[in-house]
BARONU-459435 format. One line per field, with one value per residue (C-alpha): residue number from 1; chain; x, y, z. Coordinates in nm, 2 decimals. Each point is the difference from the previous one (the first is absolute). Layout:
BARONU-459435
nr [NUM;...]
kette [A;...]
c1 [X;...]
c2 [Y;...]
c3 [Z;...]
end
This chain:
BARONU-459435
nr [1;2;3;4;5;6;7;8;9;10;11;12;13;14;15;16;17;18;19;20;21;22;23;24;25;26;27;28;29;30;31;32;33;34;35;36;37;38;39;40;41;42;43;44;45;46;47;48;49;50;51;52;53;54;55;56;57;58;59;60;61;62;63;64;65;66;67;68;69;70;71;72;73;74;75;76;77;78;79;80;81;82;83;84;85;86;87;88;89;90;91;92;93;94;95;96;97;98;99;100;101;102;103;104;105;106;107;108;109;110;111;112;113;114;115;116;117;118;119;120;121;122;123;124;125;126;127;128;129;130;131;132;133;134;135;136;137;138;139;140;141;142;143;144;145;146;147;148;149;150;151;152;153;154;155;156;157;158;159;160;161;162;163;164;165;166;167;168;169;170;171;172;173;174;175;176;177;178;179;180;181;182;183;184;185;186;187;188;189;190;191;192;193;194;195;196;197;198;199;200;201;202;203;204;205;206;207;208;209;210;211;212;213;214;215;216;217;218;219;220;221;222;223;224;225;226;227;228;229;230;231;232;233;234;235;236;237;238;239;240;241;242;243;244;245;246;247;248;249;250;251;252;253;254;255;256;257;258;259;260;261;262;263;264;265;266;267;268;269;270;271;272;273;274;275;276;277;278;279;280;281;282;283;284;285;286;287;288;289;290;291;292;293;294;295;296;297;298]
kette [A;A;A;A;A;A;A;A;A;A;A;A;A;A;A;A;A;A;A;A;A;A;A;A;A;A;A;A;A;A;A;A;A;A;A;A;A;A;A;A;A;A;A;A;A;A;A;A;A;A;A;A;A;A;A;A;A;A;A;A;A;A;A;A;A;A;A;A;A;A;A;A;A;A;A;A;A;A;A;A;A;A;A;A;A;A;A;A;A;A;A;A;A;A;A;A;A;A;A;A;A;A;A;A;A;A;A;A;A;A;A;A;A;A;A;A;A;A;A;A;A;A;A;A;A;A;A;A;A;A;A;A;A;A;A;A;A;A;A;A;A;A;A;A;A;A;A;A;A;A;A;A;A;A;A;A;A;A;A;A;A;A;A;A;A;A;A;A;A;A;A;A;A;A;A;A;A;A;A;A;A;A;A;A;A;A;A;A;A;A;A;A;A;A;A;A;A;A;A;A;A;A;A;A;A;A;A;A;A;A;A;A;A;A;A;A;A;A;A;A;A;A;A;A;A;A;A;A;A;A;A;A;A;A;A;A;A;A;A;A;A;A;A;A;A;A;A;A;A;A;A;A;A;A;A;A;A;A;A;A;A;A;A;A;A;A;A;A;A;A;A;A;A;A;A;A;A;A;A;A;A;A;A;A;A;A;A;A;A;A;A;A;A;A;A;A;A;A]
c1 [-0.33;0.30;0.04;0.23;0.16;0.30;0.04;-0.14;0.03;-0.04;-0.09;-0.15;-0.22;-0.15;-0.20;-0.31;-0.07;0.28;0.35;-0.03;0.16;-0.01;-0.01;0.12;-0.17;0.18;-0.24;-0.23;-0.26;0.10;0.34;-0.04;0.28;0.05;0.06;0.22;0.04;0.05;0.18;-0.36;-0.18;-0.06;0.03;0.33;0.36;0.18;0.31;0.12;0.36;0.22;0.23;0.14;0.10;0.17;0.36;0.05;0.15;-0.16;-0.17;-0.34;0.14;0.21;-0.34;-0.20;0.08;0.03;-0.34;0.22;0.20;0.27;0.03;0.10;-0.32;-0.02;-0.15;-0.26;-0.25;-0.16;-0.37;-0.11;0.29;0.19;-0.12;0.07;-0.12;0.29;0.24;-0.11;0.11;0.35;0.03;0.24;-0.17;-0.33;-0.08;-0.29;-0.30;-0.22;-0.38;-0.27;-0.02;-0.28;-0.15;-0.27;-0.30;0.13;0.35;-0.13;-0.23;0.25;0.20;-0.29;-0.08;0.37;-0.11;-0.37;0.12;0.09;-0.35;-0.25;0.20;-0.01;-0.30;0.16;0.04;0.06;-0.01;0.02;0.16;0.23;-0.05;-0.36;-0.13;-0.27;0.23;0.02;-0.35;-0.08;0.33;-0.02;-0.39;0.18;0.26;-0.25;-0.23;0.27;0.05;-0.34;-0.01;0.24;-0.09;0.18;-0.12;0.05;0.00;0.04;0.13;-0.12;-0.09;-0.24;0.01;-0.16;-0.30;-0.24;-0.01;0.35;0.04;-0.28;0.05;0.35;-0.13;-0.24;0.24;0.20;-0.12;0.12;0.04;0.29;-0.13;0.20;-0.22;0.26;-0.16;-0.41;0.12;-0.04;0.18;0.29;-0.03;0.05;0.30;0.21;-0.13;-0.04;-0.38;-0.30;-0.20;-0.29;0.03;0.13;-0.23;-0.28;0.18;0.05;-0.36;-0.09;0.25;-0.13;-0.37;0.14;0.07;0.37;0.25;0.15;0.24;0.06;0.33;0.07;0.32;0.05;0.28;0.09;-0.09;-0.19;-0.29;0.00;-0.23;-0.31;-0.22;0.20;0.00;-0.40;-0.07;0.21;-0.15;-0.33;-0.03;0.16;-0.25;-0.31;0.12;-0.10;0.10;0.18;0.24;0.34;0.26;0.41;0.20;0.30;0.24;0.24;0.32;0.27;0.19;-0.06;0.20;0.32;-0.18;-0.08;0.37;0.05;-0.26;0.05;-0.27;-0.09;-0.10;-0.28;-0.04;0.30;-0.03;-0.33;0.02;-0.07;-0.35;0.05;-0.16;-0.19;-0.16;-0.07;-0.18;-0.18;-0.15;-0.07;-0.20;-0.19;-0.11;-0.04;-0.28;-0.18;0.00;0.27;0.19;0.38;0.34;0.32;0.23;-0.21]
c2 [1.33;-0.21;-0.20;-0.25;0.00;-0.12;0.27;0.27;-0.01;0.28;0.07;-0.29;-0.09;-0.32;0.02;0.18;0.31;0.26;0.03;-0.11;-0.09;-0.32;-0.10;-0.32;-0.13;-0.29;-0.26;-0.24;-0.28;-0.19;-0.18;-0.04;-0.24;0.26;0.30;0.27;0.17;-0.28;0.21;0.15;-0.34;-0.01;0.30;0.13;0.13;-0.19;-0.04;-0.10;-0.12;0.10;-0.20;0.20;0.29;-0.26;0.03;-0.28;0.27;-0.21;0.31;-0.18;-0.30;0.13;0.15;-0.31;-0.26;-0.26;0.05;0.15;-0.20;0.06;-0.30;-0.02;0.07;0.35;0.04;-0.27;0.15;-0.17;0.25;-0.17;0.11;0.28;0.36;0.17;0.31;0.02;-0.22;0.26;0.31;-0.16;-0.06;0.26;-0.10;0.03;-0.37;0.00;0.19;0.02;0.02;0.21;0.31;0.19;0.31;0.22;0.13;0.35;-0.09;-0.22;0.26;0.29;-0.27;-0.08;0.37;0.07;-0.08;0.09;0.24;-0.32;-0.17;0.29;0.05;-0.41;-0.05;-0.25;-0.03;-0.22;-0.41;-0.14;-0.37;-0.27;-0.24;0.09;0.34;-0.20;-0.09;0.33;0.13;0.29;0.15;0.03;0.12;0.32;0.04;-0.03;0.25;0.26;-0.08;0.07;0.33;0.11;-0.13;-0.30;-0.32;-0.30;-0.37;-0.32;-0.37;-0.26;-0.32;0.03;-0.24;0.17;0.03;0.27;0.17;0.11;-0.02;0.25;0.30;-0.02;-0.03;0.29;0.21;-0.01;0.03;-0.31;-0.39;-0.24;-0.30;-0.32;-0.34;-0.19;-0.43;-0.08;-0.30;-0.04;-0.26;0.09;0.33;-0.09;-0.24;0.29;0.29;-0.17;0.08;-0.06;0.29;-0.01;0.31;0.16;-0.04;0.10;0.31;0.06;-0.03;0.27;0.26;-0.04;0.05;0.34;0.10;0.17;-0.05;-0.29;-0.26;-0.37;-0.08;-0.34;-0.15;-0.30;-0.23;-0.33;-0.30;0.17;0.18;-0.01;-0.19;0.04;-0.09;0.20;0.31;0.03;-0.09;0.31;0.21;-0.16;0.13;0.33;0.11;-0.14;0.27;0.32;0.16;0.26;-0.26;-0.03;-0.25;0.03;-0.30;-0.06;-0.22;-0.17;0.04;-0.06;0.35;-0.07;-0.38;0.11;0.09;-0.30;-0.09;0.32;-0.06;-0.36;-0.10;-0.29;0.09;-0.21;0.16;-0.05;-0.26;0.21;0.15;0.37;0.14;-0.03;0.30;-0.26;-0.14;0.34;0.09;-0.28;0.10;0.38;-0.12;-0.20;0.25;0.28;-0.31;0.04;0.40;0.04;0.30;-0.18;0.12;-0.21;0.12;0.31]
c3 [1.74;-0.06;-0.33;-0.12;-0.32;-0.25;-0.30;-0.15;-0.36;-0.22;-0.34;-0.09;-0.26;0.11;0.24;-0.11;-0.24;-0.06;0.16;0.35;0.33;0.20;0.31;0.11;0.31;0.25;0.01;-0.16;0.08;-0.31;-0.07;-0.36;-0.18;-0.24;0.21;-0.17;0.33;0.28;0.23;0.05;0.06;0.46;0.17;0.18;-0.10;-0.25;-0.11;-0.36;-0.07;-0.29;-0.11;-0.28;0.22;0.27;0.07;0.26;0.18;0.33;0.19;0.07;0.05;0.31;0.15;-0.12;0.28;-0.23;-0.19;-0.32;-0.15;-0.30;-0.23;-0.36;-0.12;0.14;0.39;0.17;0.22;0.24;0.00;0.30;0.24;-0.21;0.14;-0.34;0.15;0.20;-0.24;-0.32;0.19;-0.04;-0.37;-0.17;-0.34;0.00;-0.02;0.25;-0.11;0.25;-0.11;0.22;0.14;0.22;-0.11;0.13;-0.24;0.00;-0.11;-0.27;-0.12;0.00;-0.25;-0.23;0.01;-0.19;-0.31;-0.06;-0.29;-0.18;0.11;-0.12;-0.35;-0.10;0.18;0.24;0.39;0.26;0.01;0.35;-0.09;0.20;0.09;0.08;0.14;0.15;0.25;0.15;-0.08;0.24;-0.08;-0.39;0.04;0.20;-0.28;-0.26;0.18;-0.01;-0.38;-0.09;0.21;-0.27;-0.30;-0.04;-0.22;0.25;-0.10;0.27;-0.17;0.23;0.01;0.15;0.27;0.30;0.25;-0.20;0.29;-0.01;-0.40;-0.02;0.14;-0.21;-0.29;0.05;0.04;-0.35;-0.32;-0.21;0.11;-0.19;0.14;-0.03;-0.12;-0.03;-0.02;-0.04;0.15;0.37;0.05;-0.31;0.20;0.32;-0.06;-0.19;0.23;0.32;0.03;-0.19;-0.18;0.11;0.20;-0.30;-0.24;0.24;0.05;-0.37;-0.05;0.32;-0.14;-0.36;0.17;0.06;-0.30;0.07;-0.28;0.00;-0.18;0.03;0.01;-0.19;0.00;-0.20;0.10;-0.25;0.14;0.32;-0.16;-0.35;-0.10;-0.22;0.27;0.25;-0.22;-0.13;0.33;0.22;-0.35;0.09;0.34;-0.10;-0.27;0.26;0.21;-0.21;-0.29;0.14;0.15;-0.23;-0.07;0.02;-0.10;0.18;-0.13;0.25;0.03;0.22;0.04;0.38;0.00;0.11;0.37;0.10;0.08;0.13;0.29;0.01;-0.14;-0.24;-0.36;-0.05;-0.36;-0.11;-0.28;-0.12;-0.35;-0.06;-0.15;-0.40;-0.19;-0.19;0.31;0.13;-0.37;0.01;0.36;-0.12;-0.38;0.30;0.22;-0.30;-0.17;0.34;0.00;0.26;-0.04;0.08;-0.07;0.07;0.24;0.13]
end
């Protein structure tokens, strides 16, 4: 079976318990405002522009037909005509990186396997991430399988925005969920997500029913979903779905900006204002009043 994604990252520390690798899946039903990683938001190849490592040297914009254009400003790309697949292959610099790559379950798993040493000595494993995992659910169940078979701790971070019928079976088959809750809101939700939550928060509730280890992840973004209300409330529904259910704070920030350009994208975030730590303080004496077991920044 075939999957599809961007990076492996190792050694992180992040993404669940112990030192850990990620794997960033292509793909995501969501297009939040604030995405750190928008080159992963729709499925397919993409291609991110450099700037900084642009020469004007004019290579892609002989093979671009017109779509590529070199101004003052550094080179215009017209996405909707430009094949950068092609046009890339041509850059002496490096100032096309192209995003997406296919790889069967048995490759990926010979990767993960690399550094299990690392795994069983900090007690960490494997986080399947994007983008959303979700996306490509029937692949990362094999890889997870395979995993298991050897010992490995596997954790999934989705949103959670699926047909239970294909969320299931994927979430059977690791051993801890991250799951995003991101706006109570329906409508706040569905205005900077693109879809409403009530999918989500079903879902929340059916995976807590099974009693699997598993943490909300909470971001809190000024001016989107900090307030009180929004804040008891998401800790609200949290701590009504079982003790055993734990908190991580994430405050926002906006490492990911500069790759918006780069894809030609608009940063609708742009004028937003990082998480403070007092704001982010504030939200963990909260969730400790109501017995939540929460840490900021996992």
């Amino acid at each position: 079976m075939d999957g599809f994604i961007s990076r492996i990252q190792r050694y992180s520390t992040k993404d669940g318990p112990g030192i850990r690798t990620t794997v960033f899946a292509v793909g995501c039903p969501l297009s939040c405002h604030w995405c750190a990683n928008p080159e992963l938001i729709g499925e397919g190849v993409k291609f991110l522009h450099h700037p900084n490592r642009c020469v004007g040297c004019g290579a892609c914009i002989a093979k671009s037909g017109g779509s590529i254009r070199l101004t003052d400003n550094g080179c215009v790309i017209d996405r909707t005509t430009a094949n950068l697949e092609e046009c890339s292959a041509f850059c002496y610099y490096d100032a096309y990186e192209r995003v997406g790559e296919t790889i069967t379950a048995s490759e990926l798993l010979v990767k993960l396997m690399r550094d299990k040493v690392f795994y069983r000595q900090s007690g960490g494993g494997v986080t399947f991430s994007g983008g959303d995992a979700g996306m490509q659910a029937d692949f990362f169940k094999e890889v997870a399988v395979g995993l298991r078979e050897h010992g490995i701790h596997v954790a999934l971070d989705t949103a959670g925005y699926f047909p239970w019928e294909k969320l299931a079976p994927l979430v059977e088959s690791v051993d801890l969920i991250l799951y995003d809750i991101k706006i109570l809101d329906s409508e706040m939700h569905s205005h900077y997500t693109g879809v409403d939550n009530h999918l989500i928060l079903d879902n929340a509730k059916k995976i807590a029913a099974t009693g699997k280890d598993m943490t909300i992840r909470m971001l809190l973004i000024p001016g989107v979903n900090d307030s009180e209300d929004e804040i008891v409330g998401r800790l609200q529904f949290i701590k009504s779905l079982g003790n055993h259910v734990k908190v991580d704070l994430l405050k926002h920030h906006k490492l990911g900006s500069d790759k918006y350009a780069g894809l030609g994208m608009t940063n609708k975030m742009e004028e937003t204002l990082e998480c403070t730590d007092e704001l982010a303080n504030h939200a963990l004496k909260l969730a400790e009043d109501m017995g939540i077991v929460a840490t900021i920044g996992g």
